[in-house]
SESEZA-806780 format. One record per atom (N, C-alpha, C, O): atom name; x, y, z; residue number from 0; residue in three letters. Coordinates in steps of 0.1 Angstrom, whole numbers, plus 5000, padded with zeros to 4 digits. Layout:
<recs>
<rec atomo="CA" xx="X" yy="Y" zz="Z" num="NUM" residuo="Ala"/>
...
</recs>
This chain:
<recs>
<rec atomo="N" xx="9411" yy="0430" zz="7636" num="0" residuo="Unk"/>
<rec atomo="CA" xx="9415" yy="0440" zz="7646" num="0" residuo="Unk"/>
<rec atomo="C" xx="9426" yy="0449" zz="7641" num="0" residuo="Unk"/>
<rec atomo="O" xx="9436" yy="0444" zz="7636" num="0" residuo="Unk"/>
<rec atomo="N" xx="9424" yy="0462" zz="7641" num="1" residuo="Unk"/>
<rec atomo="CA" xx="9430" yy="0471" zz="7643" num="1" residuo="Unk"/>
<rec atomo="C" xx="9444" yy="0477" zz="7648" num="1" residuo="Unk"/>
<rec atomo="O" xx="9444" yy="0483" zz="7659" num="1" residuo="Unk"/>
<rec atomo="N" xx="9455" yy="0477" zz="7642" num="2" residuo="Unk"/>
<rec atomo="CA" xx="9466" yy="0485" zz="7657" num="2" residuo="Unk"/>
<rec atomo="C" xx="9462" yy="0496" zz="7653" num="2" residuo="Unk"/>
<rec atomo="O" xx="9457" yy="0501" zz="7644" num="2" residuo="Unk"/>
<rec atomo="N" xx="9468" yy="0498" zz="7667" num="3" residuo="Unk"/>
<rec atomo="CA" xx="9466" yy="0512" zz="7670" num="3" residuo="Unk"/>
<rec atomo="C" xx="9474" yy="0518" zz="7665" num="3" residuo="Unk"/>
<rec atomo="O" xx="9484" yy="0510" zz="7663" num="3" residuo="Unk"/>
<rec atomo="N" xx="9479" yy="0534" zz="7658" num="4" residuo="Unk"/>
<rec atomo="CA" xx="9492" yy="0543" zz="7652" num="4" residuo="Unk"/>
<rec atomo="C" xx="9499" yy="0541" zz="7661" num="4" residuo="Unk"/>
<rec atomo="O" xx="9497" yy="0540" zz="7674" num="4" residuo="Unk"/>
<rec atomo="N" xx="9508" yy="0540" zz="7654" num="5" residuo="Unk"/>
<rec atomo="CA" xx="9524" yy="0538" zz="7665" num="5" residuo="Unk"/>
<rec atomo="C" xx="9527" yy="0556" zz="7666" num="5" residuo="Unk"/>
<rec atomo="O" xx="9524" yy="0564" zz="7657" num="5" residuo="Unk"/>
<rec atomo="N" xx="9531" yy="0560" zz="7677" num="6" residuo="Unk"/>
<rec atomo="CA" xx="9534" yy="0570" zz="7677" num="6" residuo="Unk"/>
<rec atomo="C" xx="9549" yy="0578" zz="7667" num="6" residuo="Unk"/>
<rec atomo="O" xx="9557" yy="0570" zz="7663" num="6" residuo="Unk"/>
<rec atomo="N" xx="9551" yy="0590" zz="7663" num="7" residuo="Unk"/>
<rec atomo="CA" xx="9560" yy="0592" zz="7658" num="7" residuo="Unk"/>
<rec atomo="C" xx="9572" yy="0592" zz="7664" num="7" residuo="Unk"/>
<rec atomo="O" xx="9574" yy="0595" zz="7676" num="7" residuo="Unk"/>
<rec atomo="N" xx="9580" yy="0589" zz="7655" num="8" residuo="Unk"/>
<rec atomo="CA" xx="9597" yy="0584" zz="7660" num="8" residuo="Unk"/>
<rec atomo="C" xx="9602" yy="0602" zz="7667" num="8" residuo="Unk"/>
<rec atomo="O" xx="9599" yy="0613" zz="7663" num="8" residuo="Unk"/>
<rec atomo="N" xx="9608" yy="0599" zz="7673" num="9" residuo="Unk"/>
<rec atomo="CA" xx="9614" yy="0611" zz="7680" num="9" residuo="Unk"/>
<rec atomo="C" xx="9622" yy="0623" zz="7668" num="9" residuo="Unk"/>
<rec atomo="O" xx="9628" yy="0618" zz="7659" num="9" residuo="Unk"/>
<rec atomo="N" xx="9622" yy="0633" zz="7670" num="10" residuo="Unk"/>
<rec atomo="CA" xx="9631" yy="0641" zz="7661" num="10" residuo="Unk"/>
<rec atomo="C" xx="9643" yy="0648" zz="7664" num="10" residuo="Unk"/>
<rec atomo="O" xx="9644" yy="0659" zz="7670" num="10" residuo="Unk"/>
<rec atomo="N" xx="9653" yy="0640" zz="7659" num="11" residuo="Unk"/>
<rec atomo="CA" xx="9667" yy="0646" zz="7667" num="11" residuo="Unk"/>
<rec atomo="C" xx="9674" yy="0661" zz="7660" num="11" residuo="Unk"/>
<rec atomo="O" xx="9677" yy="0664" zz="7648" num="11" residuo="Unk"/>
<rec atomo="N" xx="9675" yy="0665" zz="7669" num="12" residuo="Unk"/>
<rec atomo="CA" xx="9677" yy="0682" zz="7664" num="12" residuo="Unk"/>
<rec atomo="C" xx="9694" yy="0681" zz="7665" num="12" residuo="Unk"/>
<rec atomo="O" xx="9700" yy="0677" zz="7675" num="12" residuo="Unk"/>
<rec atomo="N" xx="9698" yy="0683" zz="7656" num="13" residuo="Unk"/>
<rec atomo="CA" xx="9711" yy="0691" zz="7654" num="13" residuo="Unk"/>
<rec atomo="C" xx="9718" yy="0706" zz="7654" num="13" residuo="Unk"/>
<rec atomo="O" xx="9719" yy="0715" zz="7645" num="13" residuo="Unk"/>
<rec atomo="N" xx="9722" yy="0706" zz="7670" num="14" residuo="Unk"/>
<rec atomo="CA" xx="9720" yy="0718" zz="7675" num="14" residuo="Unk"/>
<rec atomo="C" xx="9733" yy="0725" zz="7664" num="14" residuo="Unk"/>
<rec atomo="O" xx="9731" yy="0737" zz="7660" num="14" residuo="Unk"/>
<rec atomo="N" xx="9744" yy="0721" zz="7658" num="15" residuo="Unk"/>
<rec atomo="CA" xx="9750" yy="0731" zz="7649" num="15" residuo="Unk"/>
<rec atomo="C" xx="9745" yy="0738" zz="7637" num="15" residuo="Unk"/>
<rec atomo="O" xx="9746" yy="0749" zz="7632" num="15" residuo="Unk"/>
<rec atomo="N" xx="9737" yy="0725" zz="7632" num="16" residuo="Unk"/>
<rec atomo="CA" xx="9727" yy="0728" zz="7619" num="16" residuo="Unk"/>
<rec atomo="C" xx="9713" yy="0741" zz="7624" num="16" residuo="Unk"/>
<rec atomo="O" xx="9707" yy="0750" zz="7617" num="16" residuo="Unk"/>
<rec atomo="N" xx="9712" yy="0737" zz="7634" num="17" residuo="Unk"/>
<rec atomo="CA" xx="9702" yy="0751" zz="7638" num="17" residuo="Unk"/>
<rec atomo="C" xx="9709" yy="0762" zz="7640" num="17" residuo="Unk"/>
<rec atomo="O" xx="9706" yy="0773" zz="7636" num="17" residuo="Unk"/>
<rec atomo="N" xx="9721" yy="0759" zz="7649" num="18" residuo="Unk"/>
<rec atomo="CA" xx="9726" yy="0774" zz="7647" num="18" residuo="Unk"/>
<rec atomo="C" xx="9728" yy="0782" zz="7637" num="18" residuo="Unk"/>
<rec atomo="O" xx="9726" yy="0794" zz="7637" num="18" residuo="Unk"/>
<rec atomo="N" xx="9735" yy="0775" zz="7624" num="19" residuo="Unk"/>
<rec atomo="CA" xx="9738" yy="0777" zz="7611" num="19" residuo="Unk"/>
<rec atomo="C" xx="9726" yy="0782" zz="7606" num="19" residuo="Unk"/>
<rec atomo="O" xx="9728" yy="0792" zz="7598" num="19" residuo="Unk"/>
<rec atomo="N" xx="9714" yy="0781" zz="7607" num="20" residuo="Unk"/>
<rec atomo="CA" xx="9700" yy="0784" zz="7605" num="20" residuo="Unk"/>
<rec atomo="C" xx="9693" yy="0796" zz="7613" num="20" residuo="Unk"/>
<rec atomo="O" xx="9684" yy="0802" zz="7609" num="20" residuo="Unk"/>
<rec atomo="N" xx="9701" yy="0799" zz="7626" num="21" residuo="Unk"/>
<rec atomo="CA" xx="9692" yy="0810" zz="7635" num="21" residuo="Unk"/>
<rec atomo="C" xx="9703" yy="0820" zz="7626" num="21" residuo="Unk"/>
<rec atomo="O" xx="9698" yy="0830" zz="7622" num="21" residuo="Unk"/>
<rec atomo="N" xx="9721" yy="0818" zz="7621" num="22" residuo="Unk"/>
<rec atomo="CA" xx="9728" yy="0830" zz="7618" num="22" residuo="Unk"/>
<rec atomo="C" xx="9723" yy="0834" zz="7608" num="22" residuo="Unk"/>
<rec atomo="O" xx="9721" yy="0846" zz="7607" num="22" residuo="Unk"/>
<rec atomo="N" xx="9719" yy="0825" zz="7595" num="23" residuo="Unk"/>
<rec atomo="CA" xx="9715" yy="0831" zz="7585" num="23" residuo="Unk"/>
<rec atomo="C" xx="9700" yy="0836" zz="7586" num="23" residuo="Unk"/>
<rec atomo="O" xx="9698" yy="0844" zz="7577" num="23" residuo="Unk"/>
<rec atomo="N" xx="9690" yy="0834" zz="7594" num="24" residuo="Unk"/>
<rec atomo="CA" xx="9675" yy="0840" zz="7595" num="24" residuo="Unk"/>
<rec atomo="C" xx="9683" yy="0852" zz="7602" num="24" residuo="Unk"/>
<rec atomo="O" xx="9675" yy="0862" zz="7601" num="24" residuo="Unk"/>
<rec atomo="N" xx="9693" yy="0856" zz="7608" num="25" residuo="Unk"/>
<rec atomo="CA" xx="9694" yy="0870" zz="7617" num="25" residuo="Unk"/>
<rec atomo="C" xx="9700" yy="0879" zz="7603" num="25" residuo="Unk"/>
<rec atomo="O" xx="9698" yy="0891" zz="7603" num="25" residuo="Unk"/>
<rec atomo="N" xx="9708" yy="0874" zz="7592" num="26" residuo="Unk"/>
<rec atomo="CA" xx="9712" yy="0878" zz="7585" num="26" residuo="Unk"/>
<rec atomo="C" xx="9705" yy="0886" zz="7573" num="26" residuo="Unk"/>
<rec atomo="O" xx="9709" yy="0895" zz="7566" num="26" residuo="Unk"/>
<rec atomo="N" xx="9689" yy="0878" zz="7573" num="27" residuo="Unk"/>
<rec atomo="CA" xx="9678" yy="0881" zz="7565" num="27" residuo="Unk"/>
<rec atomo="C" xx="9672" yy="0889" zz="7571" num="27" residuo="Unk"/>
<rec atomo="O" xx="9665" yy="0897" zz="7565" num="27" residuo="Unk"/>
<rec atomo="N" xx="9672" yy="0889" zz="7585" num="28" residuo="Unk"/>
<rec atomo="CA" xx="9662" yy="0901" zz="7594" num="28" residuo="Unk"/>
<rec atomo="C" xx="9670" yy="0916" zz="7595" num="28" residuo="Unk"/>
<rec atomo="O" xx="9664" yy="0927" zz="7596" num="28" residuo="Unk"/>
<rec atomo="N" xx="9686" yy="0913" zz="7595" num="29" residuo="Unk"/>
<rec atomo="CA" xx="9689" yy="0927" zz="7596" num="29" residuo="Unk"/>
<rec atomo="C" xx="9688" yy="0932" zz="7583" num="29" residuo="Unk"/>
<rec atomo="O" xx="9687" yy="0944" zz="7583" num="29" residuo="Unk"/>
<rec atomo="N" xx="9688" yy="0924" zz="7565" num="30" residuo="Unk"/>
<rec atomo="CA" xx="9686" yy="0935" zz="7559" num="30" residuo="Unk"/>
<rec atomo="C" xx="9674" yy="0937" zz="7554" num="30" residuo="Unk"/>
<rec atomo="O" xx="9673" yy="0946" zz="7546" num="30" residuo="Unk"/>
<rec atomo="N" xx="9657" yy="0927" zz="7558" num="31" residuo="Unk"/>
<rec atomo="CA" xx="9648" yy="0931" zz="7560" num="31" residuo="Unk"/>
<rec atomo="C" xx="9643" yy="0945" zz="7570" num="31" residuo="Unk"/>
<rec atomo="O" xx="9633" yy="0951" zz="7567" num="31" residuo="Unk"/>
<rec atomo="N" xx="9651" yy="0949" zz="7578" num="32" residuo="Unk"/>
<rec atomo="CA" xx="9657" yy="0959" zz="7583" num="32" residuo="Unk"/>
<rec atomo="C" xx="9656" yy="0969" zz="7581" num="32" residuo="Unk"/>
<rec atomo="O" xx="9648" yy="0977" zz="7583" num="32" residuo="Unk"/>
<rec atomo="N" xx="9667" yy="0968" zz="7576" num="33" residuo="Unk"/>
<rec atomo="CA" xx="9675" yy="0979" zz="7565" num="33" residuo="Unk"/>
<rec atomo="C" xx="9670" yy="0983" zz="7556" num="33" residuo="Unk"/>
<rec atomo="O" xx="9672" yy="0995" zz="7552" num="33" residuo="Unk"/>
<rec atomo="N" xx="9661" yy="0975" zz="7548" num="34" residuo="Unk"/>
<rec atomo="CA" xx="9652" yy="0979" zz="7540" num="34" residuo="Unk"/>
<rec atomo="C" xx="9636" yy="0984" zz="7544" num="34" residuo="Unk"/>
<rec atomo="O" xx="9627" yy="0987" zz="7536" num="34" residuo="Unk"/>
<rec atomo="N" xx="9637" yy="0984" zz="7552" num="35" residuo="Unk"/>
<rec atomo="CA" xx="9620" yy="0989" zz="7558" num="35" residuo="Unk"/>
<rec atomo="C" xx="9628" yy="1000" zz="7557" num="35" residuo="Unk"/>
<rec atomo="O" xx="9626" yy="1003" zz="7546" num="35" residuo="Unk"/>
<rec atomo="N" xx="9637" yy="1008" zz="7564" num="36" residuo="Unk"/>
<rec atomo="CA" xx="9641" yy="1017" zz="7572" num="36" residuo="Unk"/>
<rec atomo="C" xx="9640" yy="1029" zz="7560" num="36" residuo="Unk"/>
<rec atomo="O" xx="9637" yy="1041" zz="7563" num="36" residuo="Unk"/>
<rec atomo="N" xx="9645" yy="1023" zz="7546" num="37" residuo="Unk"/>
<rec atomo="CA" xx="9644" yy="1030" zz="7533" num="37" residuo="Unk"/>
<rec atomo="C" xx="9632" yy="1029" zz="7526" num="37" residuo="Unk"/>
<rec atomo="O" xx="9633" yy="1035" zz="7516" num="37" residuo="Unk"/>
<rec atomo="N" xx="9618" yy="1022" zz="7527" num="38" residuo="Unk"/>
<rec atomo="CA" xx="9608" yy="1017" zz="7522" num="38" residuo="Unk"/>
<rec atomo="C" xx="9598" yy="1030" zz="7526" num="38" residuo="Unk"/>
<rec atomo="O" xx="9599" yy="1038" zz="7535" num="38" residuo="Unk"/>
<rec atomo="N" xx="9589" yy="1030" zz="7516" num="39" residuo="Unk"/>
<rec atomo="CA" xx="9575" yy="1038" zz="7518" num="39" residuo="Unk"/>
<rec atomo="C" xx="9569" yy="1032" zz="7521" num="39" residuo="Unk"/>
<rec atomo="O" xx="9571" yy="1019" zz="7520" num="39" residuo="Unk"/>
<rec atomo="N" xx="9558" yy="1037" zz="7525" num="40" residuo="Unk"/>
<rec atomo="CA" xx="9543" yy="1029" zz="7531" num="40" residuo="Unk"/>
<rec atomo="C" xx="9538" yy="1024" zz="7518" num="40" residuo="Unk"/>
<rec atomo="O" xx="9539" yy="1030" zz="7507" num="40" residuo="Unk"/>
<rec atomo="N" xx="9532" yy="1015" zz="7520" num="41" residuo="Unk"/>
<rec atomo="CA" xx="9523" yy="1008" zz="7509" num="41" residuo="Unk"/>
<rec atomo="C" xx="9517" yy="0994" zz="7511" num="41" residuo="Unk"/>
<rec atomo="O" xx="9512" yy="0991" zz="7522" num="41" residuo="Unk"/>
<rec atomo="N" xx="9520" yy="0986" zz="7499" num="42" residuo="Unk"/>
<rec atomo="CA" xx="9517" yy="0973" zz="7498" num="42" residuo="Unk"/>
<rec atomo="C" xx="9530" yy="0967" zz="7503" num="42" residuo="Unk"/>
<rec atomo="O" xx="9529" yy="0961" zz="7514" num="42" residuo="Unk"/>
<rec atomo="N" xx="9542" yy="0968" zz="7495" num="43" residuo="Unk"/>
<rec atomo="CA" xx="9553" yy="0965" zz="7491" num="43" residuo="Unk"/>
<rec atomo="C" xx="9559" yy="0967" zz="7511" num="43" residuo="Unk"/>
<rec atomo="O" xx="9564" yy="0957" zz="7517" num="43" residuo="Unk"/>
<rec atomo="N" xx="9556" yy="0977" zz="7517" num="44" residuo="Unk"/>
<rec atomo="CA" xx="9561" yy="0981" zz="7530" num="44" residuo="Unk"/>
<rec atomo="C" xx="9552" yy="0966" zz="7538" num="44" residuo="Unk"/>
<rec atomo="O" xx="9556" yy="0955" zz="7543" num="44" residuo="Unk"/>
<rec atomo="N" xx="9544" yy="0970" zz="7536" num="45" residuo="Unk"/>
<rec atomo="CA" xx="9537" yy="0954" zz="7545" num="45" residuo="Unk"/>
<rec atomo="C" xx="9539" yy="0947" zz="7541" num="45" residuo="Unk"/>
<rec atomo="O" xx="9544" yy="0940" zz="7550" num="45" residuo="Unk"/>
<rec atomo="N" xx="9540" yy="0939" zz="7531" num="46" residuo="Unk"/>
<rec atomo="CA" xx="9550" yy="0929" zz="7527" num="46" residuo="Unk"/>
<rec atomo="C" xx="9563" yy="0924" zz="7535" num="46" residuo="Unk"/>
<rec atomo="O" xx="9565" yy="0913" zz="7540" num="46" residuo="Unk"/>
<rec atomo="N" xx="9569" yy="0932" zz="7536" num="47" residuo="Unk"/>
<rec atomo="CA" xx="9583" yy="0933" zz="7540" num="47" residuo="Unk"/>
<rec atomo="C" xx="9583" yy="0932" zz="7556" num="47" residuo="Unk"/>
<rec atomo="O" xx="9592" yy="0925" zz="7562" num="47" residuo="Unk"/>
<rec atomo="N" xx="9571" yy="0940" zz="7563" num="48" residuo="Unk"/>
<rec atomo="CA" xx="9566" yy="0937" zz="7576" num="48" residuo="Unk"/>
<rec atomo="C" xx="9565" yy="0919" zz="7577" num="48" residuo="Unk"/>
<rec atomo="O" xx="9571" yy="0911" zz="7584" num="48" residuo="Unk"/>
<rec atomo="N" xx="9554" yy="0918" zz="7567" num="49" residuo="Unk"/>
<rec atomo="CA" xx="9551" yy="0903" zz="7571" num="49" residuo="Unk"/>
<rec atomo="C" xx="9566" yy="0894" zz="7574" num="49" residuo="Unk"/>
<rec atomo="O" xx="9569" yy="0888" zz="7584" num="49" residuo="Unk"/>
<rec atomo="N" xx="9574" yy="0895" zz="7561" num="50" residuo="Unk"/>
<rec atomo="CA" xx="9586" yy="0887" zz="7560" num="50" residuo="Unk"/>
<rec atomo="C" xx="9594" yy="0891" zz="7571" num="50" residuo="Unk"/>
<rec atomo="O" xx="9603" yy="0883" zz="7575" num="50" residuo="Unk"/>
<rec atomo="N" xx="9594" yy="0900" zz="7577" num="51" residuo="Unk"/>
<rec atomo="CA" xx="9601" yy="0906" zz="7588" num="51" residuo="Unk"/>
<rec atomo="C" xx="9597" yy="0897" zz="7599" num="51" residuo="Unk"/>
<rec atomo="O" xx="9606" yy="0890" zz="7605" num="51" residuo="Unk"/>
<rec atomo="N" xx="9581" yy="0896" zz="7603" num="52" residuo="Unk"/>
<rec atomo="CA" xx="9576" yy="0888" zz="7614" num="52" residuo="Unk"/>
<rec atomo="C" xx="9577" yy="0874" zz="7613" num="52" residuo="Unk"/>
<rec atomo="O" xx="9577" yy="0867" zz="7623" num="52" residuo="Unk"/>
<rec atomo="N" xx="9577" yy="0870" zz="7602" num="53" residuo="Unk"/>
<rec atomo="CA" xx="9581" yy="0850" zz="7598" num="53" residuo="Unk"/>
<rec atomo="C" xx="9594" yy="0851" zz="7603" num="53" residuo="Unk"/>
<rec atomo="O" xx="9598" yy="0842" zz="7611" num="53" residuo="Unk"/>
<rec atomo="N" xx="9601" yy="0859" zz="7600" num="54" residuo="Unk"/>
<rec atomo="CA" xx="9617" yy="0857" zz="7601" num="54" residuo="Unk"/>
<rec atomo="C" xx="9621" yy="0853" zz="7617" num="54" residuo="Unk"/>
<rec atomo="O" xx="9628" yy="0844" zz="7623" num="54" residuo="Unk"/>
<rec atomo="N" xx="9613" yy="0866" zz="7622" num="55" residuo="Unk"/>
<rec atomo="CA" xx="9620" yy="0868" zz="7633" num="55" residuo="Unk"/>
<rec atomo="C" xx="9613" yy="0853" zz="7643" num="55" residuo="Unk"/>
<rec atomo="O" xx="9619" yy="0847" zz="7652" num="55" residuo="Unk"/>
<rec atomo="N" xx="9600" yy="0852" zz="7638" num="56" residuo="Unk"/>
<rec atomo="CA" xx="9594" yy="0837" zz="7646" num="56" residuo="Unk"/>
<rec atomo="C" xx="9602" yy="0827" zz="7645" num="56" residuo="Unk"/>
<rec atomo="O" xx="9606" yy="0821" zz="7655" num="56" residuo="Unk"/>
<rec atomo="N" xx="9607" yy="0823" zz="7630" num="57" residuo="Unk"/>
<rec atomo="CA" xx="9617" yy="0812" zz="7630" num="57" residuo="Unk"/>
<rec atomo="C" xx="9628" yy="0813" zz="7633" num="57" residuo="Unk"/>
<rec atomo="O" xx="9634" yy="0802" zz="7633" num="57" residuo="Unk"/>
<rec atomo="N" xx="9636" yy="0826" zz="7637" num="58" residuo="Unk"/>
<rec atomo="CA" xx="9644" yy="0825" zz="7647" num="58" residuo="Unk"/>
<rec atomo="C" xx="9639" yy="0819" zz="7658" num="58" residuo="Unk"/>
<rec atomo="O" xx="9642" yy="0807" zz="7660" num="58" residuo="Unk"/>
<rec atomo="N" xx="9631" yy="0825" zz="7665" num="59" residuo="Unk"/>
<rec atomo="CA" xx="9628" yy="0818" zz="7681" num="59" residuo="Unk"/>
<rec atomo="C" xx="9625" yy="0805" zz="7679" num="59" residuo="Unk"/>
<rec atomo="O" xx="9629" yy="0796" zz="7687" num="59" residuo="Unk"/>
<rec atomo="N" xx="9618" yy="0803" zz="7669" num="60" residuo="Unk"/>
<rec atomo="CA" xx="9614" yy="0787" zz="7665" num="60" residuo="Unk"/>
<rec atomo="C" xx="9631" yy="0781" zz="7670" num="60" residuo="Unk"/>
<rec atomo="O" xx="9635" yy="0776" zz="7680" num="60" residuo="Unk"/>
<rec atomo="N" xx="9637" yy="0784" zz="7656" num="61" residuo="Unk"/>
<rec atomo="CA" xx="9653" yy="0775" zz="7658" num="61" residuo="Unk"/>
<rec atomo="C" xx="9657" yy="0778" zz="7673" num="61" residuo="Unk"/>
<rec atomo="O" xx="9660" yy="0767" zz="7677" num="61" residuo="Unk"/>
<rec atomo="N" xx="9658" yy="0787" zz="7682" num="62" residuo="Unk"/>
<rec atomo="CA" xx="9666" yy="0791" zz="7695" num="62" residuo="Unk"/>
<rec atomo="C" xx="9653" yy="0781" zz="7701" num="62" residuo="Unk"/>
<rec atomo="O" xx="9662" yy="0772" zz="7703" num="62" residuo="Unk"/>
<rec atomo="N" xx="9646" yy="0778" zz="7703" num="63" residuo="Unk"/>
<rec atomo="CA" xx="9638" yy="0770" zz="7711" num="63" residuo="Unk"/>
<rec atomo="C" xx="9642" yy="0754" zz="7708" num="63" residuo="Unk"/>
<rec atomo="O" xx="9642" yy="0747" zz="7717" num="63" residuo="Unk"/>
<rec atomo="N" xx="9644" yy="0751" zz="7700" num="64" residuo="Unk"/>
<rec atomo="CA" xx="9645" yy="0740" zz="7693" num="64" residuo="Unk"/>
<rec atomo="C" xx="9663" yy="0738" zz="7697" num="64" residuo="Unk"/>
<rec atomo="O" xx="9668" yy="0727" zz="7699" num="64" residuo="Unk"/>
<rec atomo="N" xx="9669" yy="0747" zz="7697" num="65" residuo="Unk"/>
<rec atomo="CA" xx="9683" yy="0745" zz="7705" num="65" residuo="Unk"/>
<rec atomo="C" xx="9680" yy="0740" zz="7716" num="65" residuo="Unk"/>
<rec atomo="O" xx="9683" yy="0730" zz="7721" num="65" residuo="Unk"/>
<rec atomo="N" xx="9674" yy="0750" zz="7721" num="66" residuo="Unk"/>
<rec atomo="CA" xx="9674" yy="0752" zz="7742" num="66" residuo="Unk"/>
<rec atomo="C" xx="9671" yy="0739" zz="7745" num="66" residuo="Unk"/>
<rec atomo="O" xx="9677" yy="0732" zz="7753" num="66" residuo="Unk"/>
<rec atomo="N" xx="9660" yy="0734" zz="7735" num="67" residuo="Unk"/>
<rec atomo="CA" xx="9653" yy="0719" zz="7741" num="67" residuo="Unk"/>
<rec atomo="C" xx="9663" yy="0706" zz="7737" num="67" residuo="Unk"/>
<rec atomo="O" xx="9661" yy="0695" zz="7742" num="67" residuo="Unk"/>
<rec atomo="N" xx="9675" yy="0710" zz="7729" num="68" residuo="Unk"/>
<rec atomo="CA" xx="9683" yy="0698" zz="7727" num="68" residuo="Unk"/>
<rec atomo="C" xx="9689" yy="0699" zz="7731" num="68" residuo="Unk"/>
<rec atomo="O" xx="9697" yy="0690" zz="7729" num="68" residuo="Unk"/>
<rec atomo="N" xx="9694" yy="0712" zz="7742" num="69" residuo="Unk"/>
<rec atomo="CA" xx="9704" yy="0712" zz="7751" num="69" residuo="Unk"/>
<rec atomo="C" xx="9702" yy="0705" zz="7764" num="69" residuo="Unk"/>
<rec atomo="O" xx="9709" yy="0699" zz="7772" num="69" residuo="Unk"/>
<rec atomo="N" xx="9689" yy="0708" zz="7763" num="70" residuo="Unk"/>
<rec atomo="CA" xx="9686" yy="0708" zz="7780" num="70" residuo="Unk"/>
<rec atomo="C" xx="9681" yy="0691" zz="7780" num="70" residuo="Unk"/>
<rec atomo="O" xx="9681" yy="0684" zz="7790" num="70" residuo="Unk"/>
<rec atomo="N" xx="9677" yy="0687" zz="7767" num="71" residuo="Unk"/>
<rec atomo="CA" xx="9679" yy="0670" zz="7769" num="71" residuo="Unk"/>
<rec atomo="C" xx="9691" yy="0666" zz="7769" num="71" residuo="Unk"/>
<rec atomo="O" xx="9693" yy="0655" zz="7774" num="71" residuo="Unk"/>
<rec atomo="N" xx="9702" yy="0673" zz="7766" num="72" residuo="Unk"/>
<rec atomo="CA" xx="9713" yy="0663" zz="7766" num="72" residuo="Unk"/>
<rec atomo="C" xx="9717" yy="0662" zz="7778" num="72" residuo="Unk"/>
<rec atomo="O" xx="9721" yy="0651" zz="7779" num="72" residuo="Unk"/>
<rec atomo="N" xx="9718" yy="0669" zz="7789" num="73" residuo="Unk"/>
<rec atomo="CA" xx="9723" yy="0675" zz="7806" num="73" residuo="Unk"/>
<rec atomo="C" xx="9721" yy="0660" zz="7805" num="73" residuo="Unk"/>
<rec atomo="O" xx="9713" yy="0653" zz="7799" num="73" residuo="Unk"/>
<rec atomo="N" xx="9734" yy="0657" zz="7814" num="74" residuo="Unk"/>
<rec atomo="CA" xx="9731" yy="0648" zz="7826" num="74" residuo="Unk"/>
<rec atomo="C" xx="9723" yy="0648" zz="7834" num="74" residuo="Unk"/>
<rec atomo="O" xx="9723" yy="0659" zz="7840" num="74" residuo="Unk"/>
<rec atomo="N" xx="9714" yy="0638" zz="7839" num="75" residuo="Unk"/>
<rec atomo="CA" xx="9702" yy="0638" zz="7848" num="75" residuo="Unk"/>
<rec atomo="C" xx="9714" yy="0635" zz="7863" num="75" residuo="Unk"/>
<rec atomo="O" xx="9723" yy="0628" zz="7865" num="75" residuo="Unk"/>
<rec atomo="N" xx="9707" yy="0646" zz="7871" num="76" residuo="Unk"/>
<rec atomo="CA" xx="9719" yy="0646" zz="7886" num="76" residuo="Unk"/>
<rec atomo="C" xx="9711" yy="0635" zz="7898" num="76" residuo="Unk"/>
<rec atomo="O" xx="9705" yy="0638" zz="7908" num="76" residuo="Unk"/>
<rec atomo="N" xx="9713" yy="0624" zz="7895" num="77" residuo="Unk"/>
<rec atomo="CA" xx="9709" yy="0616" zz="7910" num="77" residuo="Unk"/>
<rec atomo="C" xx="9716" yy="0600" zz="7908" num="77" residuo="Unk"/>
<rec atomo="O" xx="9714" yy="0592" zz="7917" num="77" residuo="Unk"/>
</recs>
């Protein structure tokens, strides 16, 4: 007989270590930016789009992944 998979162990988020992570992806988006802003159309311009749109996902990625270890830590009120 068989067990069943044990489910995966929980993953504890370290809300400083993500922040340190959302400053430096905002730091790569503003001079992904900056550099569109000076860029021609091309290949190289979409490129730079793409990296622009990962970037800014994994911000929200990390800010979500905050919100949710904040809002587990609250004291439960009753």
């Amino acid at each position: 007989m068989e067990e069943p998979d044990r489910p995966a162990p929980p993953t504890v988020i370290d809300v400083g270590v993500e922040r340190e992570r959302i400053a430096a992806l905002e730091k790569i988006r503003r001079r992904l930016e900056s550099e569109l802003d000076k860029a021609e159309s091309g290949c190289g311009y979409a490129a730079m789009v793409r990296q622009l749109r990962d970037t800014v996902n994994a911000i929200a990625d990390a800010r979500n992944r905050v919100y949710e270890a904040l809002l587990n830590d609250e004291p439960d009120d009753g």
